[in-house]
N, C-alpha and C positions, 0 to 999 in steps of 0.2 A: 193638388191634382197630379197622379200620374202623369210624366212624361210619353211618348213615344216606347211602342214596343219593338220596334223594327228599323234596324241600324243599319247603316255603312262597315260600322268597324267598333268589335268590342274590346277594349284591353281590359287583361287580369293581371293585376297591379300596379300598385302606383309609388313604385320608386324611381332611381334616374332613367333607366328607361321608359318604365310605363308612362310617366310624367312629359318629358322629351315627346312621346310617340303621339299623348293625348292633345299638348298645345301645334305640333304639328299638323296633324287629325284635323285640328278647329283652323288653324290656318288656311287649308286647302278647303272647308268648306263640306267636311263629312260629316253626318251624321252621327256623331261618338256615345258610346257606352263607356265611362270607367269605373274600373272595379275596385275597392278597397277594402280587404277585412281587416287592417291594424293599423299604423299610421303613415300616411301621405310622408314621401321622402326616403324607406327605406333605411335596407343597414346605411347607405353613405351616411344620412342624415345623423341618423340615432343611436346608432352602435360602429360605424367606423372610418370615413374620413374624414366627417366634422369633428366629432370629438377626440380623437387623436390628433385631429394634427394644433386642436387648439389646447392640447394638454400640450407635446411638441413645441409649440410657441412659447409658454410658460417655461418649460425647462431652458429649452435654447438661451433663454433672458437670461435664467440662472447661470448657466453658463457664462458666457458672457460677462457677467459683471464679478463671478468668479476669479474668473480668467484676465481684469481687466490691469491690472497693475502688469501684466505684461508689457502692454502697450502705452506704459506711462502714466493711468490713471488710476486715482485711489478709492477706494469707493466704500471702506468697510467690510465689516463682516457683513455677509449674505444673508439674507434671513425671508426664506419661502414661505408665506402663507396660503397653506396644504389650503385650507377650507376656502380663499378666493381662489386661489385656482380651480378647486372642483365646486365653485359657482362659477363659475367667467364658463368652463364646459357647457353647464345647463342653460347659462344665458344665449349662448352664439346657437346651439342648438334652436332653442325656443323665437330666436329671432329670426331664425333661418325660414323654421317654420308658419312664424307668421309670415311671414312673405313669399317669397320664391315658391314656398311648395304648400301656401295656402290654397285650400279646395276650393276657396270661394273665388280665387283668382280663378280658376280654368270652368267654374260656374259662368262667370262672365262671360269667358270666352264659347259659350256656348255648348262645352261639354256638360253632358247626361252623367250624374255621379251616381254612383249605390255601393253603399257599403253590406260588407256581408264577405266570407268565402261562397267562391263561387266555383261551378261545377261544368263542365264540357256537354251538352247537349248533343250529341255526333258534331259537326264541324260549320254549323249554319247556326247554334242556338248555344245560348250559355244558360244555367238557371242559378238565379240564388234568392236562396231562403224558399225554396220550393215553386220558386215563379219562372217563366222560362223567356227568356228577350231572344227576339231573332235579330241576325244580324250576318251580314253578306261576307265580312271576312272576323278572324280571330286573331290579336297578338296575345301571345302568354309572356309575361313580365313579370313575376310570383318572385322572385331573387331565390335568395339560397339563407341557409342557416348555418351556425359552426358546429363539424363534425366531431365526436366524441371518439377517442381513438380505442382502439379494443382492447382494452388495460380492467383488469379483475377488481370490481368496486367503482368504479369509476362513476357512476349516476350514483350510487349513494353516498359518495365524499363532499357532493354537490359543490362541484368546479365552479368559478368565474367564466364564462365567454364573454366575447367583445359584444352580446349580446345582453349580459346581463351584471356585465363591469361598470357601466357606466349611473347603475340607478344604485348604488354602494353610498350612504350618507355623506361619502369621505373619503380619501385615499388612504389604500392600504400602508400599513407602517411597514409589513413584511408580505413580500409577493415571491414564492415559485411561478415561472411561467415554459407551461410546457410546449416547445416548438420553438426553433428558430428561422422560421421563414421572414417575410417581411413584416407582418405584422409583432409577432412576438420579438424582433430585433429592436422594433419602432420602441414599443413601451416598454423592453428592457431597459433600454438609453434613457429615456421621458420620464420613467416612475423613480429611478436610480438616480436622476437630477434634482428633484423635487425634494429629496429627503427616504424616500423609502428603502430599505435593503432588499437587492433583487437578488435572486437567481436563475440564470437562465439553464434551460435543460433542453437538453437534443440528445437525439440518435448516431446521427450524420456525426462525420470527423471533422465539421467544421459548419459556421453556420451559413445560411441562406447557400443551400446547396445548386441551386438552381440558375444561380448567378457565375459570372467570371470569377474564379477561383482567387486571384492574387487581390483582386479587391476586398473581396468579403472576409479574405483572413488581416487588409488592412484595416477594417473595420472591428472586427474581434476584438486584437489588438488594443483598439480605442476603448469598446466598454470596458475592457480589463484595467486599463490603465485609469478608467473613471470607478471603478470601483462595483462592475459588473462581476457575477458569479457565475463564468462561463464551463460548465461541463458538458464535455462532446463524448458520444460514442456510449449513454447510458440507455439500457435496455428495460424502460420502469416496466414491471411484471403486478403491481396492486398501488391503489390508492384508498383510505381510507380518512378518516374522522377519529380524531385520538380527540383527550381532552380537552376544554376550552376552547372547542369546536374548530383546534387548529387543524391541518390534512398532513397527511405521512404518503408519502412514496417509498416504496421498496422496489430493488432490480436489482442489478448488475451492473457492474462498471470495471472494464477490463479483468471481468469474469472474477471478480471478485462480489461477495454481497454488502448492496448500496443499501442506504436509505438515505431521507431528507423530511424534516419536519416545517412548517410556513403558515403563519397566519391565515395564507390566503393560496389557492392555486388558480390560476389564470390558463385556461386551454387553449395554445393558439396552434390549430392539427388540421387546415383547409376548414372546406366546407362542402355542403352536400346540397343540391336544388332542392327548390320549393314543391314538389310535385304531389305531394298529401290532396286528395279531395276534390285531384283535377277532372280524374277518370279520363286520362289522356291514350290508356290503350283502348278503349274503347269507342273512344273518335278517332283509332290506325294510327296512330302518331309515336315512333319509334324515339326512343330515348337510352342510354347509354349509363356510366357512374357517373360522369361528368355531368348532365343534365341530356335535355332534349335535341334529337340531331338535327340540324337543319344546313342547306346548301349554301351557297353564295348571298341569295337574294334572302337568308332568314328563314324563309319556309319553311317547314317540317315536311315529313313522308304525307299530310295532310294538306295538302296542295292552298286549299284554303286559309289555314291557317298560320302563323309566324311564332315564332320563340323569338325573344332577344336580353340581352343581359343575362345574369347569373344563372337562370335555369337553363342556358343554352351552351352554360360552359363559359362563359365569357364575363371575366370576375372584374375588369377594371371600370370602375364611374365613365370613364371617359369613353369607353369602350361601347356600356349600353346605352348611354345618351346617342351615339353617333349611331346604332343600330335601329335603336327605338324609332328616330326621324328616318333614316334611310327606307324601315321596314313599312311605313306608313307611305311612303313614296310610291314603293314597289306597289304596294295591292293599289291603288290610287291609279298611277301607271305604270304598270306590269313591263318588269324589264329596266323600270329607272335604275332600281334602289338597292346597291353593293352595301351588305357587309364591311366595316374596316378589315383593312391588313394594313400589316407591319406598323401594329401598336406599341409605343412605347410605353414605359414602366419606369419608376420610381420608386427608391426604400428613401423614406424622408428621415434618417438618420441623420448626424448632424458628424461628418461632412457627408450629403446626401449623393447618393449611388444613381446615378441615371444609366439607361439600358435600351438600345435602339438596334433590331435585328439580333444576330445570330455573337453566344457566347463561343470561344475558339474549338470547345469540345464539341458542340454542337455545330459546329461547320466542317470538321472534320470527317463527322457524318454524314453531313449534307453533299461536301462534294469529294466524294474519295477521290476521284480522276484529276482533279485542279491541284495546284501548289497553294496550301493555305496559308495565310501569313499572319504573326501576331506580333504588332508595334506595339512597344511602351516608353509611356515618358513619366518620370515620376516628378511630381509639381512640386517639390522640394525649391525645385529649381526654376519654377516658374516667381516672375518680378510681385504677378497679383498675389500670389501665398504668400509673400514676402510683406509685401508692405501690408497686410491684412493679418497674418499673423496666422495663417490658415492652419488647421490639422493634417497631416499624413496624408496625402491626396495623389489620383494617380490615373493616366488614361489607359485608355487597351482600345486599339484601332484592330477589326479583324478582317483580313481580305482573302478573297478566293479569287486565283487567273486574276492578280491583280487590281481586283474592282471590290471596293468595298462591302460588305456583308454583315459590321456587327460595328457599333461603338459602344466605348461603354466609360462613364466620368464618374469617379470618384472625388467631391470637393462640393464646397458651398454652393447652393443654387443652382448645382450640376440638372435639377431640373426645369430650371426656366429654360436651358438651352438645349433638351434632347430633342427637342420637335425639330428644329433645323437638323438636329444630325442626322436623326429616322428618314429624314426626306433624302438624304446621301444616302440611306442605306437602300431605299425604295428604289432610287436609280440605280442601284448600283455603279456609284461613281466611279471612276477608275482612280487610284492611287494619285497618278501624276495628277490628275486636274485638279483635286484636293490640296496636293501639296502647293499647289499654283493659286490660291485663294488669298486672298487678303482682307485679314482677318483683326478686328479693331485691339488696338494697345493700350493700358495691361489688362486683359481679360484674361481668366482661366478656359475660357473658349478656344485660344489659340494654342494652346498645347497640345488639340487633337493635328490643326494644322501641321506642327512641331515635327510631333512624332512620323507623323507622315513623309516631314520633309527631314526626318534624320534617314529615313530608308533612300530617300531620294539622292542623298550626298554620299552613298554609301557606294552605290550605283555610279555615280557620278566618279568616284577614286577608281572602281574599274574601271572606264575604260578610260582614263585620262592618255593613258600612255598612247591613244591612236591621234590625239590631238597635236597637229604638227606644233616643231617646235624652234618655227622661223621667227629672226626676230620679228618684234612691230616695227611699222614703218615710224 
């Protein structure tokens, strides 16, 4: 028997936001629609934080045990088994799935499900599969897909995406992967541990351009030296399908002519929202490259309606989860429910990059009229890289007019502790109070303290000389 035609609140998809928005939705007691046309969960799920980071897991071990006669212990030769690894992926996947982001879970809870792509009715009515449900307000939650970059051949070389890497029998023995932003950095590191010969390709003079500079070339560094194939600054002009169905890149490379030949090519070149089949100009609702625009409270130019997550431009899990609930807030009671700021970010790289406010270029920017400042301490010298046996690791504290603006941790676990920094950056702390912190011993947490309080002692030698200089009593 049909459910109810006539809603509270329809969501169009059910990834980490849509998901978030729906058990929210049933929380407060609204009348929910949720929409599904492929599978419940989302890239996070099925093409990109689960399965990477539990490929990431796997390598990291290798590592590790690699590495282990370092630190006194002897373990043998290493010996990765590619095909449990690329099951232990399908399994964390498939487990996730039955749980957390089972349908029948948010059935329970009293959400209306229908599967199908579904279509914008003007900004009161959604229809799928030719039927039309009313409903009082709209979130669109459709995420995004990865972007194919405009290289001659490139569809019919039939690349790898994070979309379509993960349903591969196996892992690749030999992978190009084009793009070095965080994700193509991620599986650079992960597949090169495993056993597979990578190579990494970019445009940029260095990777993850987006990032604090001295870090990201600390990083480079690392996969070079694990046996990453780092080319920067190549201009691929065609991609093709040579024999045995391996792919060929041809460009330029300091203007000289490039190629490179690979089992496999892996695209990691952004991504582009989900907007196919919305008919979202047609219910007024203004959208951008980035995805759909909407204001503080989520909203679109469609007053009724909400974007969140990926088609709103907003690409991090944590990001649309915290919109999706927010945005259910808002149409509920109008006026609750903000948008996140000042999100932080993570390249789970292995020592892992954390990233909280503003990189030093980017604050320069920001406040031409302030003295910008940029502290380093490199954790060489810190006690926890020491007795841990840590990689190349390194902070970047960034301040404007003194008050903090950006951190940024290079090192192990650097992300379990950026959430505490981002909250420094959101106040915009001031220097001195920071360097005034007491901060637990040996952590590599206290090296942000550190560096803060090397500026403070620096300070401190100027103006010593106004300090009188009676004896003590």
């Amino acid at each position: 028997m049909a459910g109810p035609r006539r809603y509270d609140v329809a969501i169009i998809g059910l990834g980490s936001a849509g998901l978030t928005a729906a058990s929210t939705a049933a929380a407060l007691g609204l009348r929910t629609l949720a929409i599904e046309r492929d599978r419940a969960g989302g890239d996070c799920l099925w093409s990109g934080c689960v399965p990477s980071k539990t490929l990431i897991a796997s390598a990291r071990a290798a590592a590790v045990a690699r590495d282990a006669g370092r630190l006194g212990v002897k373990v043998g030769e290493v010996e990765v088994d590619r095909e449990a690894v690329w099951k232990r992926i399908a399994a964390v996947r498939e487990e996730i799935a039955a749980s957390d982001d089972n349908l029948d879970r948010y059935r329970e809870l009293g959400v209306d499900i229908r599967e199908g792509p579904a279509r914008l009715a003007g900004t009161r009515a959604v229809e799928i599969g030719g039927e039309a449900y009313r409903t009082k307000r709209i979130v669109i939650a459709t995420g995004s897909r990865p972007r194919l970059p405009d290289i001659e051949g490139i569809t019919a070389a039939d690349p790898l995406t994070t979309d379509t890497l993960w349903d591969l029998p196996g892992p690749p023995s030999e992978l190009a992967i084009l793009g070095a932003g965080p994700a193509g950095v991620e599986l650079a590191q992960a597949f090169n541990r495993i056993g597979t010969k990578v190579t990494l390709i970019h445009r940029h003079d260095r990777i993850l351009p987006r990032h604090e500079r001295a870090l990201a070339e600390v990083i480079e560094r690392q996969l070079v030296d694990e046996g990453v194939a780092v080319l920067a600054g190549v201009d691929v002009e065609e991609a093709q399908q040579v024999e045995a169905g391996a792919r060929r890149l041809t460009g330029k490379l300091e203007g000289e002519d490039w190629s490179l030949e690979s089992e496999q090519l892996l695209v990691c070149c952004g991504r582009l929202p989900n907007l196919e089949s919305l008919d979202i100009e047609g219910a007024g609702i203004d959208h951008g490259t980035e995805g759909i625009l909407t204001d503080s409270r989520s909203r679109t130019s469609a007053k009724r309606v909400y974007a969140v997550g990926d088609v709103a431009g907003r690409t991090f899990t944590h990001t649309a989860g915290y919109d999706g609930a927010t945005a259910i807030r808002d149409l509920a009671l109008p006026g609750v429910g903000r948008k996140a700021a000042g999100v932080p970010s993570v390249v789970f790289t292995d020592p892992e990059l954390a990233t909280a406010g503003l990189t030093y270029d980017q604050a320069l920017e920001r406040f031409p009229r302030k003295r910008v400042e940029r502290l380093e301490r490199d954790l060489a010298g810190s006690d926890r890289a020491r007795t841990d046996g840590d990689p190349p690791g390194r902070v970047v504290v960034v301040a404007a007019g003194g008050r903090v603006v950006g951190v940024h941790m290079l090192a192990p676990g650097a992300g379990e502790a950026v959430g505490g920094l981002q909250r420094e950056v959101i106040a915009r702390t001031r220097l001195s109070a920071m360097a005034g912190r007491v901060e637990a011993y040996p952590t590599r947490t206290i090296e942000v303290q550190r560096a803060i309080g090397d500026r403070e002692l620096e300070r401190a030698r100027r103006i010593r000389s106004w300090i009188p200089r009676n004896p003590l009593p």
